[in-house]
C-alpha positions as CSV (number, residue, x, y, z in Angstrom):
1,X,76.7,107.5,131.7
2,X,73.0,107.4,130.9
3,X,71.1,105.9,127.5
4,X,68.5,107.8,125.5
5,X,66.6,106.0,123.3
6,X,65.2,108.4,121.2
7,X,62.8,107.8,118.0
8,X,61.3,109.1,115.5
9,X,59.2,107.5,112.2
10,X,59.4,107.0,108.7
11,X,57.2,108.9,106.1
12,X,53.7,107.7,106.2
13,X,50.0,108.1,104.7
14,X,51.5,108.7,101.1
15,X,54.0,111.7,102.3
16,X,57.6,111.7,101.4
17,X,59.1,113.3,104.0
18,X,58.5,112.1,108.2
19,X,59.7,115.6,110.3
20,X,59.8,113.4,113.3
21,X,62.6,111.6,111.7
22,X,64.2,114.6,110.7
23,X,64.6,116.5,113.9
24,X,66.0,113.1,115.1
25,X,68.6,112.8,113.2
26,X,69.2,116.8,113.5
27,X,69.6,116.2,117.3
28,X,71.6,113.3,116.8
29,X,74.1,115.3,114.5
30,X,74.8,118.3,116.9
31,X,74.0,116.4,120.5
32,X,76.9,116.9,123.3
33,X,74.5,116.6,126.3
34,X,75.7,114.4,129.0
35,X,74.1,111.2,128.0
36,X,74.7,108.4,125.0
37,X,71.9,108.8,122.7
38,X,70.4,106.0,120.5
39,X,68.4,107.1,117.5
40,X,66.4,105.1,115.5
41,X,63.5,105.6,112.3
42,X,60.5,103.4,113.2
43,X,58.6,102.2,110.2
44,X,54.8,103.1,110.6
45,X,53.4,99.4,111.5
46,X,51.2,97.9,114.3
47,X,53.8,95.1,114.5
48,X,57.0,96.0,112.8
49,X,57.0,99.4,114.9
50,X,56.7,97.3,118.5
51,X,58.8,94.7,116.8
52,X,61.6,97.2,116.4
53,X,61.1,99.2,119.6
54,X,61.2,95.9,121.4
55,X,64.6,94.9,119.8
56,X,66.2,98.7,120.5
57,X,65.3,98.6,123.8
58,X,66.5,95.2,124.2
59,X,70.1,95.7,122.4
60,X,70.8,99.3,124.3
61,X,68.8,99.0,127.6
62,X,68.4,102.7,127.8
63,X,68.1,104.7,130.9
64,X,65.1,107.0,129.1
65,X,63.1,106.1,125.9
66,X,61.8,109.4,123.8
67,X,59.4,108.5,120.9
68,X,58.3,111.3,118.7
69,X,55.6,111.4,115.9
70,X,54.2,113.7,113.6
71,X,50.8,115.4,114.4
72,X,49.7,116.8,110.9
73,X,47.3,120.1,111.8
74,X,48.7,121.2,115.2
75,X,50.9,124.3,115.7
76,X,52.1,122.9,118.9
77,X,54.6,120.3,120.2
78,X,52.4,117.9,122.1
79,X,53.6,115.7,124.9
80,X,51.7,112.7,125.5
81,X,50.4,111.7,129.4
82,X,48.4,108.3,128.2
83,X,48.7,105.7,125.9
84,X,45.4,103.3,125.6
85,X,45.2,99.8,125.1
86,X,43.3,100.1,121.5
87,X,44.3,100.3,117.8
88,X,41.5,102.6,115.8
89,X,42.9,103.2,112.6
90,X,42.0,106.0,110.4
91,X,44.2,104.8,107.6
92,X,46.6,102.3,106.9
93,X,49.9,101.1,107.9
94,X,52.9,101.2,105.9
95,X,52.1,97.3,105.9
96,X,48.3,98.0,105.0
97,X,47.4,97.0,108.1
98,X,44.2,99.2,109.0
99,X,43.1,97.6,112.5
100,X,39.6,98.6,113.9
101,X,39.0,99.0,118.2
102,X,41.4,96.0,118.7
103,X,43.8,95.8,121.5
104,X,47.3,96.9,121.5
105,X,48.0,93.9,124.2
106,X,44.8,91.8,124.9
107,X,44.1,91.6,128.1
108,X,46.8,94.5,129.1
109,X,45.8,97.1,131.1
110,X,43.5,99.9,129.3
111,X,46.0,102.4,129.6
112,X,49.6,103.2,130.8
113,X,51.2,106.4,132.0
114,X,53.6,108.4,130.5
115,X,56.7,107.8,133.3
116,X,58.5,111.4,131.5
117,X,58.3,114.7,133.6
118,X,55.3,115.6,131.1
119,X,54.2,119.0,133.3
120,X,57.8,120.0,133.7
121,X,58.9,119.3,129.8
122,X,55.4,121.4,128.7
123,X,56.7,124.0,130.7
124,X,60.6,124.1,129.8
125,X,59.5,124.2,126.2
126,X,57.2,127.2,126.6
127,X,59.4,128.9,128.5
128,X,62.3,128.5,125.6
129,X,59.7,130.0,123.3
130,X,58.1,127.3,121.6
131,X,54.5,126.3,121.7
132,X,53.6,123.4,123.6
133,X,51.1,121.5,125.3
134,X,50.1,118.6,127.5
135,X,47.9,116.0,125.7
136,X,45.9,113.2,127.3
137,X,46.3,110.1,124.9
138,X,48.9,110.1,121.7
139,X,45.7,109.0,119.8
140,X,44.7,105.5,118.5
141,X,47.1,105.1,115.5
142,X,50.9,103.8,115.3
143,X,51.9,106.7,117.9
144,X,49.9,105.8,120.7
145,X,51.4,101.6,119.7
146,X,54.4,102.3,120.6
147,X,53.6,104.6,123.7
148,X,51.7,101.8,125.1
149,X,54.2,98.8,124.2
150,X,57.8,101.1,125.0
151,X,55.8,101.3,128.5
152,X,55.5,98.0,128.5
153,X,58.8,97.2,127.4
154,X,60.3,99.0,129.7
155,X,58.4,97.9,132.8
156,X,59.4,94.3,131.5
157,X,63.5,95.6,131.3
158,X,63.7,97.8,134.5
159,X,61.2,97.4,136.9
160,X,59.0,100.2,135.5
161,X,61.8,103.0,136.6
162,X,62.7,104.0,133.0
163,X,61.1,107.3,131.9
164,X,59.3,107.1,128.7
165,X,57.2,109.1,126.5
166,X,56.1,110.3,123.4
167,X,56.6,113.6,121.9
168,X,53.8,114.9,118.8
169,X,55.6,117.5,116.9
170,X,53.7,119.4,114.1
171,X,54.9,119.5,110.2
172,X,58.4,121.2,109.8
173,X,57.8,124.4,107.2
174,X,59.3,122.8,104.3
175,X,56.8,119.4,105.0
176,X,53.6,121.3,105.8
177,X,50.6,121.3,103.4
178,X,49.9,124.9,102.2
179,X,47.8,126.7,104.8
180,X,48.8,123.6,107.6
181,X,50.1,125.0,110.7
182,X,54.0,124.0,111.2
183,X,57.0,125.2,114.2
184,X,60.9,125.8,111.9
185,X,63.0,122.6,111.3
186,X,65.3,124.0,113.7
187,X,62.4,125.1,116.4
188,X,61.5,121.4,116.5
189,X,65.3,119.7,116.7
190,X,65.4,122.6,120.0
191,X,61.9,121.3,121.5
192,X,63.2,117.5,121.4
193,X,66.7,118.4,122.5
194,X,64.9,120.2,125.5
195,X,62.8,117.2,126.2
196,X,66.1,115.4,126.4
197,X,67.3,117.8,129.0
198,X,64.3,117.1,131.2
199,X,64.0,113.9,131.1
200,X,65.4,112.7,134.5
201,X,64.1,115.8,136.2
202,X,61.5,115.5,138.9
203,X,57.9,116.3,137.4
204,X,56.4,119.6,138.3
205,X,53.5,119.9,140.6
206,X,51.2,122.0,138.4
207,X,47.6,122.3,138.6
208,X,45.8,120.9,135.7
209,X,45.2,122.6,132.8
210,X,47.8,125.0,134.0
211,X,50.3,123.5,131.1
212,X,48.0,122.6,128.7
């Protein structure tokens, strides 16, 4: 039997409430897919977030590693094709930790891939009904740390042949600001249990832009 790793984070930039986490732990308490699945919360830190991605991957060796993030502002699930070698924080940790154009690894490589079926998860979520895009880079903030260093981490592990990604989801309706875009609590949980589904699936051969 196959290992998911699949996270999501803590509440962050003086919210109270993190619907990442919370469609984690929804998948978690209804999933009967063929695979074990490891959930974790990551706290929202440079270091403690690699720290305990480093460890999870470590203790469970997973087969697949699925990070998800919140994306304040976007109506659409968003998953990720790049994480870049930089730290560019708008605000601060959780730790208060505000890092400006450093490196997430000195002298690491300025990017690294997505290794999940990005094209082919896009295009399972739209056709289930649920808005969804293709995005370059998960950004310069925590998200994009751990997209980079679980890629890392996993090359380290396995050779490079684990698939792993990150998955932006918008706010949840009862976490949006007033006026914010936001996708049902129960429309998110079904996009990440989706994204489970595909994640050992052979990626699609779709022109660009196609799935965006």
């Amino acid at each position: 039997m196959s290992t998911i790793l699949l996270t999501g984070f803590e509440p962050f930039g003086g919210d109270s409430r993190n619907p990442s986490a919370e469609a984690v732990n929804r998948v978690a308490a209804t999933y009967d897919g063929p695979h074990e699945l490891v959930t974790a919360t990551l706290p929202v830190s440079f270091a403690g977030s690699a720290a305990e991605l480093g460890r999870l991957i470590d203790a469970h060796r997973p087969d697949a590693v699925v990070a998800t993030g919140l994306a304040g502002g976007s109506a659409r699930i968003a998953v990720e094709r790049i994480g870049v070698n930089l730290m560019d924080a708008r605000i601060a940790d959780n730790d208060g930790h505000q890092p400006t154009d450093e490196a997430c690894e000195p002298g690491g490589p300025a990017a690294r891939f997505a290794t999940l079926p990005v094209k082919r998860i896009v295009q399972a979520l739209s056709d289930a009904g649920i808005p969804a895009h293709a995005s370059l880079t998960a950004g310069s903030f925590v998200c994009n740390h751990v997209l980079y260093t679980a890629l890392a981490a996993a090359e380290r592990a396995a050779a490079g042949t684990v698939p792993v990604g990150f998955v932006h989801v918008p706010w949840s309706t009862p976490t949006a600001p007033e006026g914010a875009p936001h996708l049902s609590e129960s429309d998110i949980a079904r996009g990440i249990r989706i994204v489970l589904d595909q994640v050992f699936e052979t990626e699609q051969r779709a022109v660009g832009g196609t799935v965006w």
